[in-house]
C-alpha positions in Angstrom: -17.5 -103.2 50.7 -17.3 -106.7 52.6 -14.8 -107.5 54.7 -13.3 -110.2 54.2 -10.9 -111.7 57.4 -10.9 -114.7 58.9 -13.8 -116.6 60.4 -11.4 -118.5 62.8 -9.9 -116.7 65.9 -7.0 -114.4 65.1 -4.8 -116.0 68.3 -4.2 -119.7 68.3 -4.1 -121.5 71.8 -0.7 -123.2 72.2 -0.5 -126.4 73.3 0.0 -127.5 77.0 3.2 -129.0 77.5 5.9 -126.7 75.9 8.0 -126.4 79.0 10.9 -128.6 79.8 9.9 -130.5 81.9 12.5 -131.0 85.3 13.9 -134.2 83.9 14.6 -132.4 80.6 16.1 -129.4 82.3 17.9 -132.1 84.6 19.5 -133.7 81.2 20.8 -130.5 79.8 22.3 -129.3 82.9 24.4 -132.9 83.1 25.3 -132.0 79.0 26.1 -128.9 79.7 30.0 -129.2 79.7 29.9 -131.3 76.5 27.9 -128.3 74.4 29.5 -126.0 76.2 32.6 -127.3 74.7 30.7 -127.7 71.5 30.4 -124.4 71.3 34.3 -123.3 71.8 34.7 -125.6 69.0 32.4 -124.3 66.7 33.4 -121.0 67.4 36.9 -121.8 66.4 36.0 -123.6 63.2 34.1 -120.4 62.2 36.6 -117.7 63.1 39.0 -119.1 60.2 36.0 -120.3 57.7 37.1 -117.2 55.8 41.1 -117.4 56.1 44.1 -119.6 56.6 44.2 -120.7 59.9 47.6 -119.6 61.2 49.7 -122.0 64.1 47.4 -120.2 66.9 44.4 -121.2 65.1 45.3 -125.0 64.3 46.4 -124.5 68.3 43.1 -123.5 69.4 40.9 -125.9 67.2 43.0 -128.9 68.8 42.4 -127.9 71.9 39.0 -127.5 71.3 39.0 -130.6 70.0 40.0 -132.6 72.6 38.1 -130.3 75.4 35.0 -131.9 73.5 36.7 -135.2 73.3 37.0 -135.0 77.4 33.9 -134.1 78.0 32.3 -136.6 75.9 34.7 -139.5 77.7 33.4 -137.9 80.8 29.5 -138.0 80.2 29.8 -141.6 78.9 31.8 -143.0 82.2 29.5 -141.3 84.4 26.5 -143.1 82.5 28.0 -146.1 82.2 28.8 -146.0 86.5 25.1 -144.4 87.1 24.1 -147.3 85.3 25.9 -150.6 86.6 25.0 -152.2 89.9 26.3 -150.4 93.0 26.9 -147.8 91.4 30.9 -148.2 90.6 33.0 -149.5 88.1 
């Protein structure tokens, strides 16, 4: 019987470059408060996906609301001062 596998190579090279690079890494580490409080507000959306939220829910979901809100007001002014002359506002 012939065989009958594959005439290219069974393990593909990958591609240089897949790292983060240290400006990448650099970025996530400034956005890390804002996904981090992305995250809390995920999580609270999907603990009552399958039921009422009750008052502590609503509570927690508001807060993380506006912990997301903060940290996205707080990323944008330090952008906005990185990026204006002197560095101050």
């Amino acid at each position: 019987m012939k065989s009958i596998a594959a005439l290219q190579n069974l393990v593909t090279a990958l591609p240089v470059g897949l790292e983060p690079t240290d400006a990448e890494l650099d970025a996530i580490e400034w956005e890390m408060p804002l996904i981090l409080a992305e995250v809390d507000l995920l999580d609270a959306q999907i603990t009552v996906l399958d039921r009422t939220p009750s008052e502590l829910d609503k509570r927690r979901i508001r807060r993380a609301r506006r912990k997301v809100l903060t940290a996205r007001l707080t990323l944008t002014n330090q952008a906005i001062a990185a990026h204006l002359p002197g560095g101050a506002a």
